[in-house]
C-alpha positions in Angstrom: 175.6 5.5 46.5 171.5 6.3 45.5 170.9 3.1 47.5 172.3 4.3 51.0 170.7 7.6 50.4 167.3 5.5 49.5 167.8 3.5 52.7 169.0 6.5 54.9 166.2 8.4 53.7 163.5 5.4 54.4 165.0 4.8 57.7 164.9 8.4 58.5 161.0 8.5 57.5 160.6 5.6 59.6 162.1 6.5 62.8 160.2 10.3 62.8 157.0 8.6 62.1 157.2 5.5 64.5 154.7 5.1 66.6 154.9 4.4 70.4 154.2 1.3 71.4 151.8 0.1 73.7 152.5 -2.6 75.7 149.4 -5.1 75.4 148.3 -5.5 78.9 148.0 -2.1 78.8 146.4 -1.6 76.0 143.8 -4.4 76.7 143.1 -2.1 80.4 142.9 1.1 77.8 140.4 -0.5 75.9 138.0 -2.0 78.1 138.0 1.1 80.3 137.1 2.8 76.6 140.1 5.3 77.2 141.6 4.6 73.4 137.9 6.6 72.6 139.3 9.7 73.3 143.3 9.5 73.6 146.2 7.8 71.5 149.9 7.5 72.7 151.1 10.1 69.8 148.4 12.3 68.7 145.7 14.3 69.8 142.0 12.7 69.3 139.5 14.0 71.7 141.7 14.3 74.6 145.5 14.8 74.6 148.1 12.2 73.6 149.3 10.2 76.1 152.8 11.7 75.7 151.8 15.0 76.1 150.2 14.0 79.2 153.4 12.6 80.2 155.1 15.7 79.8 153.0 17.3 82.6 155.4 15.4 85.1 152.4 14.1 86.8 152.8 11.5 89.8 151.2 8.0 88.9 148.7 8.9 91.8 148.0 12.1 90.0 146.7 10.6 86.7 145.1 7.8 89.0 143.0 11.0 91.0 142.3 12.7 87.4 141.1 9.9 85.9 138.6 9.5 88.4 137.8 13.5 89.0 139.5 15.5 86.1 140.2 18.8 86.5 139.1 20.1 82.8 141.3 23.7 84.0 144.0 21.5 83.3 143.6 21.3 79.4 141.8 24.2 78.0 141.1 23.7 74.5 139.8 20.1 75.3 136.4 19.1 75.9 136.0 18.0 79.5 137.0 14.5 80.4 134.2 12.3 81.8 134.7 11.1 85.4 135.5 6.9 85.2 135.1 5.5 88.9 134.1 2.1 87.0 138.0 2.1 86.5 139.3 -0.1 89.1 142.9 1.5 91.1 144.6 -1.4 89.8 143.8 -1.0 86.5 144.4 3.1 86.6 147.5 2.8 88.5 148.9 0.0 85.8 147.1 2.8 83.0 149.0 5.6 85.0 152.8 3.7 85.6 152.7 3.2 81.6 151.9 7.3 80.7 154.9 8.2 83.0 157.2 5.9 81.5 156.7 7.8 78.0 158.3 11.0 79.8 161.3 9.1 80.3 161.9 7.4 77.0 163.7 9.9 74.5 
């Protein structure tokens, strides 16, 4: 019986401590656009998390726009985001597809 309560328990700590998962082409586009500088998927660094972005509801185009002009109104109690034109719209708009997808996933 301690054994499935050891196993339960560890499986428990695992699943409320995982991690999300980012898919690698999107995490090669987050680093070389030096986006992992500031923001993780599940905690705040410098900026918020990518999940609590997510939970704004924002269109893909949204993120895309505020990626290249953001709005620091938008997250008081962050430092302002700097303004990355250098980002190419295929890259953001691949960048922005993945943060909406974490609003779906429960």
């Amino acid at each position: 019986m301690k054994k499935y309560v050891l196993i339960l328990g560890l499986l428990s700590y695992g699943i409320a401590n995982a991690q999300t998962k980012i898919p690698a082409d999107v995490e090669k586009l987050l680093q070389k656009n030096t986006c992992l500088a500031c923001h993780n998927a599940d905690k705040k660094v410098v900026g918020p998390a990518y999940k609590e972005v997510a939970k704004r509801n924002y269109t893909k185009d949204q993120i895309v726009e505020l990626i290249y002009k953001p709005k620091p109104s938008n997250w008081p109690g962050y430092p302002p985001m700097a303004a990355l034109p250098n980002v190419p719209r295929s890259e953001a708009l691949k960048i922005a597809t993945w943060i909406t997808s974490l609003n779906k996933k429960k």
